[in-house]
C-alpha positions in Angstrom: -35.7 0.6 -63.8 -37.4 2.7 -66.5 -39.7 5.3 -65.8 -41.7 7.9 -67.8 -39.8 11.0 -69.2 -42.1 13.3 -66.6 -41.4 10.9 -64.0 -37.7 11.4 -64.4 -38.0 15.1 -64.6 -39.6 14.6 -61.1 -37.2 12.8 -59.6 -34.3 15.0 -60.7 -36.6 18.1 -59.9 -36.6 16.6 -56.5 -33.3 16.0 -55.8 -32.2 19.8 -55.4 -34.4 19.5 -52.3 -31.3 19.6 -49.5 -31.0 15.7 -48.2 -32.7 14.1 -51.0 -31.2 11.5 -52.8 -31.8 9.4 -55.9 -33.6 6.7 -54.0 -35.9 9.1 -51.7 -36.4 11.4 -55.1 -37.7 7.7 -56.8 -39.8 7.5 -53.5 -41.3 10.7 -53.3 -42.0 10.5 -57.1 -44.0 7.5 -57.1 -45.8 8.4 -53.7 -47.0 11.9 -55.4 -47.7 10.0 -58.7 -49.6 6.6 -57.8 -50.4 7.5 -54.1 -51.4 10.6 -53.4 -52.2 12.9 -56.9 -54.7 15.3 -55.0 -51.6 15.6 -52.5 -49.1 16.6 -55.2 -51.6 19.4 -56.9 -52.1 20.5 -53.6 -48.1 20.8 -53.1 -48.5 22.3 -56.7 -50.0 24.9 -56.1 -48.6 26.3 -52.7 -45.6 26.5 -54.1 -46.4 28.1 -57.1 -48.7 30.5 -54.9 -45.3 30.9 -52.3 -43.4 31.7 -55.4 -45.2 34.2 -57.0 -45.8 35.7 -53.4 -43.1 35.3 -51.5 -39.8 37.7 -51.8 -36.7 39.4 -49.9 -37.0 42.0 -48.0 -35.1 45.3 -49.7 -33.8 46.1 -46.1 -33.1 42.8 -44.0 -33.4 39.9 -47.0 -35.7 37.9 -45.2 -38.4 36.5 -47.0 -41.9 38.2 -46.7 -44.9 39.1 -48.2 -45.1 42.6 -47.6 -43.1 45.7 -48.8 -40.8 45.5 -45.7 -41.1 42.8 -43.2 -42.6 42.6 -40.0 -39.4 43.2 -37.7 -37.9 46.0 -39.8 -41.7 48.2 -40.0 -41.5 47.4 -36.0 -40.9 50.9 -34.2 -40.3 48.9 -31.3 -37.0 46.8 -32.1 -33.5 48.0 -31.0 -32.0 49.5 -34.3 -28.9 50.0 -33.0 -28.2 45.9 -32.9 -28.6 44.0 -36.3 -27.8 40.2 -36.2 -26.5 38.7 -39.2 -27.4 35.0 -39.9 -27.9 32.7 -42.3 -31.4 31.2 -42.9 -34.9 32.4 -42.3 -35.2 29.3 -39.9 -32.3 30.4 -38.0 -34.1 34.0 -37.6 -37.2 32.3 -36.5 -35.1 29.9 -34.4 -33.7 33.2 -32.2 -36.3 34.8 -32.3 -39.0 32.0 -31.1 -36.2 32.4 -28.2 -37.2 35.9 -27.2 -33.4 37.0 -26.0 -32.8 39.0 -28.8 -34.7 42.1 -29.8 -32.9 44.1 -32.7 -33.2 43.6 -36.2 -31.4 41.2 -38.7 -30.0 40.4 -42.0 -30.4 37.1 -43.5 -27.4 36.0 -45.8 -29.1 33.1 -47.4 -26.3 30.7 -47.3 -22.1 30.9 -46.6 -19.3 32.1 -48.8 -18.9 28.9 -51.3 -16.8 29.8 -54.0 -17.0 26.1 -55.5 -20.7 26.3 -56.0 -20.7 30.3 -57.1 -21.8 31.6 -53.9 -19.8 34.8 -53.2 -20.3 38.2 -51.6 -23.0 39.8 -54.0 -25.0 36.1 -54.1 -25.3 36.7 -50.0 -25.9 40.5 -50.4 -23.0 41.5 -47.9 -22.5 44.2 -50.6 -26.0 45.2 -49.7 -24.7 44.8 -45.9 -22.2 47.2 -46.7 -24.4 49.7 -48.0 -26.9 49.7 -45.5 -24.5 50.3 -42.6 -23.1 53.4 -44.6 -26.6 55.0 -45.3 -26.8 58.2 -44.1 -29.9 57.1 -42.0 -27.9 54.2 -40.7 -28.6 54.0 -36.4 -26.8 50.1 -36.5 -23.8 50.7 -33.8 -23.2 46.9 -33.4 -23.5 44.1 -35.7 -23.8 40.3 -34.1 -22.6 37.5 -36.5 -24.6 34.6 -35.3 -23.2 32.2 -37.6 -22.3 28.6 -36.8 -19.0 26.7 -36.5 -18.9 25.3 -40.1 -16.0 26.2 -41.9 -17.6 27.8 -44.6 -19.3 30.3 -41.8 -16.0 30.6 -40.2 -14.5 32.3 -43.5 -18.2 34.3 -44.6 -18.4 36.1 -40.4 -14.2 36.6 -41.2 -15.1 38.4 -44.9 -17.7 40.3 -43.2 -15.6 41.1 -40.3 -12.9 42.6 -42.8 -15.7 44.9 -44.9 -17.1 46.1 -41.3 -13.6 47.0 -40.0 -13.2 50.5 -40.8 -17.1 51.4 -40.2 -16.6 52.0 -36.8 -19.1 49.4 -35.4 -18.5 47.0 -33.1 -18.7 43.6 -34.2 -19.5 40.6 -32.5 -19.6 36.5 -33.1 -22.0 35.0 -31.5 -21.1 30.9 -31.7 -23.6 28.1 -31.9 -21.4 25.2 -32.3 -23.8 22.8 -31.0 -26.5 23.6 -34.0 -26.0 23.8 -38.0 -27.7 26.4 -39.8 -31.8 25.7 -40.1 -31.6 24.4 -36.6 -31.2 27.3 -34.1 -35.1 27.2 -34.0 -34.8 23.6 -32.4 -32.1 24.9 -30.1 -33.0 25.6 -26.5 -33.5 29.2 -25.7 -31.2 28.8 -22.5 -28.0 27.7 -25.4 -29.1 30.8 -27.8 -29.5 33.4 -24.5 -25.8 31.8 -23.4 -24.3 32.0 -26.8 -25.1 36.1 -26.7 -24.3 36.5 -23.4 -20.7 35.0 -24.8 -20.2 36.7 -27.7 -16.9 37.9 -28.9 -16.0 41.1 -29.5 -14.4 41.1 -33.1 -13.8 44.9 -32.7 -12.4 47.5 -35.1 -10.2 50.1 -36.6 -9.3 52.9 -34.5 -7.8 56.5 -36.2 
């Protein structure tokens, strides 16, 4: 079937969307386009708004709004613990929990070197400077990563830059769950999984 040079472009444009194939691409195309135009300007322009609004934080990488986000401008968070993870939605999955209570990094994805995903794309550099600063108070760091194999060898990388830092460092496993899902995980699972995490420890003199 032949469609429109701009319809193509849509469908293509679509397909980077993760689970979206060429079929459900065609089929969101042509439901925006003959179905529901006042929809798609709508989509349009949230996402256009989102994008021009919408950035990392310079401390923790999640997204926000503001200068710094909410959790690291709140006086009241443990800033001795930082949680590493790997999505916004897994951040807003532990947190919607209410076991944990320090402050986190978000990596943004896993170590991929097939699709040009390394160390600097996930800012662990960035990690690595942060918990060197001389105003650093992080004495642990929790990898809450899941059981993928990809997350296996990004919480091992990290493990081996953290090593002679002298902080503790922790996995905490949620085999159950892929990453974007911890925030449909029961809170009993996500206060177990800390209450089980392992020590990945360090380098004594």
């Amino acid at each position: 079937m032949s469609y429109t040079p701009s319809t193509e472009s849509l469908i293509k444009a679509l397909q980077i969307l993760p689970g979206i194939g060429v079929r459900s691409a065609q089929r969101l195309a042509l439901h925006l386009l003959e179905r529901a135009p006042d929809d798609a300007k709508s989509l349009n322009h949230a996402l256009s708004d989102a994008l021009s609004k919408v950035k990392k934080c310079p401390s923790c990488r999640t997204l926000t709004e503001s200068p710094l986000c909410e959790i690291c401008t709140d006086e009241a968070r443990d800033s001795t613990v930082l949680c590493v993870v790997i999505s916004d939605a897994d951040k807003e999955g532990l947190e919607l929990s209410g076991h944990f209570n320090g402050r986190y990094f978000v990596l943004h994805g896993v170590l991929s070197p097939i699709d040009g995903i390394g160390p600097e794309q996930l800012g662990i550099w960035q990690l690595v400077d942060k918990l060197t600063a001389a105003d650093n108070s992080v004495t642990e760091v929790l990898l809450a990563l899941d059981d993928q194999m990809e997350s296996d060898a990004t919480a091992y990388f990290i493990n081996e830059q953290l090593k002679k830092l002298k902080i503790e460092c922790a996995r905490v496993r949620f085999s159950q769950f892929k990453s974007g899902t911890l925030d449909k995980a029961d809170s009993r699972i996500i206060a177990d999984a800390f209450a089980n995490k392992q020590s990945l420890g360090f380098e004594h003199d």
